[in-house]
N, C-alpha and C positions, 0 to 999 in steps of 0.2 A: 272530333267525331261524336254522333249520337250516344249517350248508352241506354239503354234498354229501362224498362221504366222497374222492373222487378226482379230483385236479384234471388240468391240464391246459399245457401251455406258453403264453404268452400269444399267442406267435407266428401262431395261426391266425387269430384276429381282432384283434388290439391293434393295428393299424395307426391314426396320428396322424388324431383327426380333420380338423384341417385340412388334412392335403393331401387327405384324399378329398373334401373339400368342393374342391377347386380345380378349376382347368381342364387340359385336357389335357396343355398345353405347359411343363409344371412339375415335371414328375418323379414326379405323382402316381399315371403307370399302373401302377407295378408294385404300388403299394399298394394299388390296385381291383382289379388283379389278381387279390394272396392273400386280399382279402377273399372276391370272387366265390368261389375256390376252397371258401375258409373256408366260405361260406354250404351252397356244393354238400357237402361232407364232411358238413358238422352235418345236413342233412334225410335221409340214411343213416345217420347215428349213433345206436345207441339210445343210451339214457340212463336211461326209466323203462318198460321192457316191461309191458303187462299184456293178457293174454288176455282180451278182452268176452264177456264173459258175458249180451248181452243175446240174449232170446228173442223180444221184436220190435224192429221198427225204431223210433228216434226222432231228433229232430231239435231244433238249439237256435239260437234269431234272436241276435245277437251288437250292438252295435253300438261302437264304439270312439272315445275321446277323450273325451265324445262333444259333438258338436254339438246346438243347443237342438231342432233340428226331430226328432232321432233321440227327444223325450222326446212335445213340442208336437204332432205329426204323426204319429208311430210309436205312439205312446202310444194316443191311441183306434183305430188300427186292430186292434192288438196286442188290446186291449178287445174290439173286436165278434167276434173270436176264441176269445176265454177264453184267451188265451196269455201265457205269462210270461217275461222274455226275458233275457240277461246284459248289464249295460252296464258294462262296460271303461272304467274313470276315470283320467285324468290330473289332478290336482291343478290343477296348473299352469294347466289350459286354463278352469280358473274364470271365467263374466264377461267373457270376453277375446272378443275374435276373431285367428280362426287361420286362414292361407291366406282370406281372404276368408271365413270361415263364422264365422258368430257361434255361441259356445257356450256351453254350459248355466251356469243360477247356482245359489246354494244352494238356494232353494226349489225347480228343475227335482229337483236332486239327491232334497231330501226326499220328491216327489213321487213318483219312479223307485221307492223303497224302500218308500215307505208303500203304493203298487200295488203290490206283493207281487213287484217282481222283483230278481233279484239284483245287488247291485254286486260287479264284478270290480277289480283290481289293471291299472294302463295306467301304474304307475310315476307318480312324483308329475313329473316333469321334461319327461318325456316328450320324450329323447334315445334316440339309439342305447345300449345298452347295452353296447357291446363299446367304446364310451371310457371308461367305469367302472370303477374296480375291484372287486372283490368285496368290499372296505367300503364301497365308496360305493354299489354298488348296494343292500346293505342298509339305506341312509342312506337311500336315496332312497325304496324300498318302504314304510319306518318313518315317512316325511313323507308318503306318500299317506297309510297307513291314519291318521296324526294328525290330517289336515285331514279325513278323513272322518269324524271321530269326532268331531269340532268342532261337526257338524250331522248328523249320525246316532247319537249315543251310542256304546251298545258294540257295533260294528260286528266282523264277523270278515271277513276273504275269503279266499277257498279258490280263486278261479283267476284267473288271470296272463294277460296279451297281452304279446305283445311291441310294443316302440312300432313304427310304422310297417313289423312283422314280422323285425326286425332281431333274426339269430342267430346267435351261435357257438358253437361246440364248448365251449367256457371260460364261456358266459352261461346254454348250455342244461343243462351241466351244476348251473350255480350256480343253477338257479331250478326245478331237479328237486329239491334237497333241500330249495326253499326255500314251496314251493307243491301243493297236490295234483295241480294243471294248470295246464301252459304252453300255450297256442293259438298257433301262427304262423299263417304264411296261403301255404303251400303249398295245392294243391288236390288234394282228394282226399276218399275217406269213411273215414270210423274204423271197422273192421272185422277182426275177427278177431282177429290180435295187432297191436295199438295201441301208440304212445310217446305216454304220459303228459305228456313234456317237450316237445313240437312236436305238436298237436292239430292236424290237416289241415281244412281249411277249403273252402267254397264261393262266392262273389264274387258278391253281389247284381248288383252293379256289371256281373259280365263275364255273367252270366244277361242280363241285359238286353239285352245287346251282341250274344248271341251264342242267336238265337232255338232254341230247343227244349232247351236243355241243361238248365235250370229241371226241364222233365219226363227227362231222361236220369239228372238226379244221384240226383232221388226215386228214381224206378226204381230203380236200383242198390241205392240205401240198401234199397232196401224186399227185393229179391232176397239182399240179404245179411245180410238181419238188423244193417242197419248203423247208423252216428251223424252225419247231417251236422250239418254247424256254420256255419251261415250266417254269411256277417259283412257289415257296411255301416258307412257315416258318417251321415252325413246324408240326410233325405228332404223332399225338394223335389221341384217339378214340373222344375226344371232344378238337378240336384245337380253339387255337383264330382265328380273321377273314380271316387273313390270310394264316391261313395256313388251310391243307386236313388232311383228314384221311387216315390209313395205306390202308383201302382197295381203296380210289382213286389213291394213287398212285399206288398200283398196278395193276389197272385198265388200268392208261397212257401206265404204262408201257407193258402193256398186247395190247394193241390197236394198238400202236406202232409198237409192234414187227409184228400183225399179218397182217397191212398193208405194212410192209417192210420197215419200216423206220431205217434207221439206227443209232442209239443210241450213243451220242457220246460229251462228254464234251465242251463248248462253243471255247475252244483253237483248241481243232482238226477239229470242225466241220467250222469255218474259215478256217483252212487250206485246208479243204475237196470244199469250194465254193469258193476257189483263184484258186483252181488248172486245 
């Protein structure tokens, strides 16, 4: 893979992962500290500028890791839509269950792809990526796309999540050169001049939470000629925090359509604000 032409000190994100995994009374504040700051510096930092060039609005459903229900459940609603969505893979969460949610297998995977929607990059480890070095992160991109191509053939992917939105100055740099798009999960709409490297996001999850916003964000998107970027986990009648329920996303999806937004996986809908 590409790396990026300019790097960066390790200092803004390299802090040990084990002590930010520790408790308070360990030494480890100062090191959540410079993270925290780390985080706040990198969602200010360009890295990949590009002026959107789109002349209407569209929107693209996201879902990450992913769990089996984002394929089993999300799958035919996505259908009676004619919608096609990005699903962000972690290798790793194969067959497994993660945090209490059971996740998808290879047949889920084949499934996802052969309905015509696109597989993203979610890192095969699906770690923070600021414990990584800039070989091992390569390592680690290089073992998703192997184990995808295990069971999808010659597979390409052109856009990136970060796991669990985890970003630094040093990672976002590293995966600007390394990807056509990086998605974090800031909130916000893609509009105007956009970073390539940190893709602004909308939270099925905090739509649910937080009644009316669902119609606020369209709005916006649609006043701006903008790009949201949905994102979700799983979809259950009672999901973890992350993820919505079957009737929100039918909901997006319904809101969407009826402002005119056009529907369209994280790969095409770039190619829709280049052109």
């Amino acid at each position: 893979m590409a790396r990026p032409a300019v790097s960066i000190a390790p200092a803004y994100g390299m802090a040990p992962a084990a002590l930010l995994r520790r408790g308070s009374g360990d030494g480890a504040a100062p090191f959540r500290l410079v993270k925290r700051v780390g985080e706040t510096l990198t969602r200010w930092m360009p890295a990949k500028l590009m002026w959107s060039r789109l002349k209407a609005p569209v929107v693209s459903f996201t879902f990450d890791d992913f769990p089996k229900s984002a394929w089993t459940v999300a799958g035919p609603i996505l259908a009676q839509h004619g919608a096609r969505a990005t699903y962000y893979t972690a290798g790793s969460r194969c067959g497994r269950v993660a945090d209490g949610v059971r996740q998808y297998d290879r047949d889920d995977l084949a499934a996802v792809a052969g309905a015509g929607h696109e597989i993203g990059c979610h890192g095969f480890s699906h770690v923070d990526p600021s414990t990584l070095s800039d070989a091992e992160l390569d390592a680690d991109a290089q073992r998703n796309l192997a184990f995808l191509r295990e069971t999808l053939g010659d597979v390409s992917l052109s856009s990136f999540a970060y796991p669990n939105g985890e970003v630094t100055p040093r990672t976002k740099l590293h995966y600007a050169g390394a990807f056509p798009t990086s998605r974090g999960i800031h909130p916000g709409v893609n509009a105007g001049m956009i970073d390539l490297a940190q893709l602004r996001t909308v939270s099925l999850s905090n739509c649910e939470r937080e009644p009316g916003s669902l119609q606020r964000w369209v709005e916006q998107a649609r006043e701006r000629n903008g790009w949201i970027i949905f994102v979700t986990h799983d979809v259950t009648e009672r999901p973890e925090y992350w993820g919505c329920t079957p009737k929100m996303l039918d909901a997006a999806l319904t809101e969407s359509r009826r402002a005119g937004l056009a529907i369209l996986p994280v790969r095409s809908a770039l190619a829709r604000a280049c052109s």
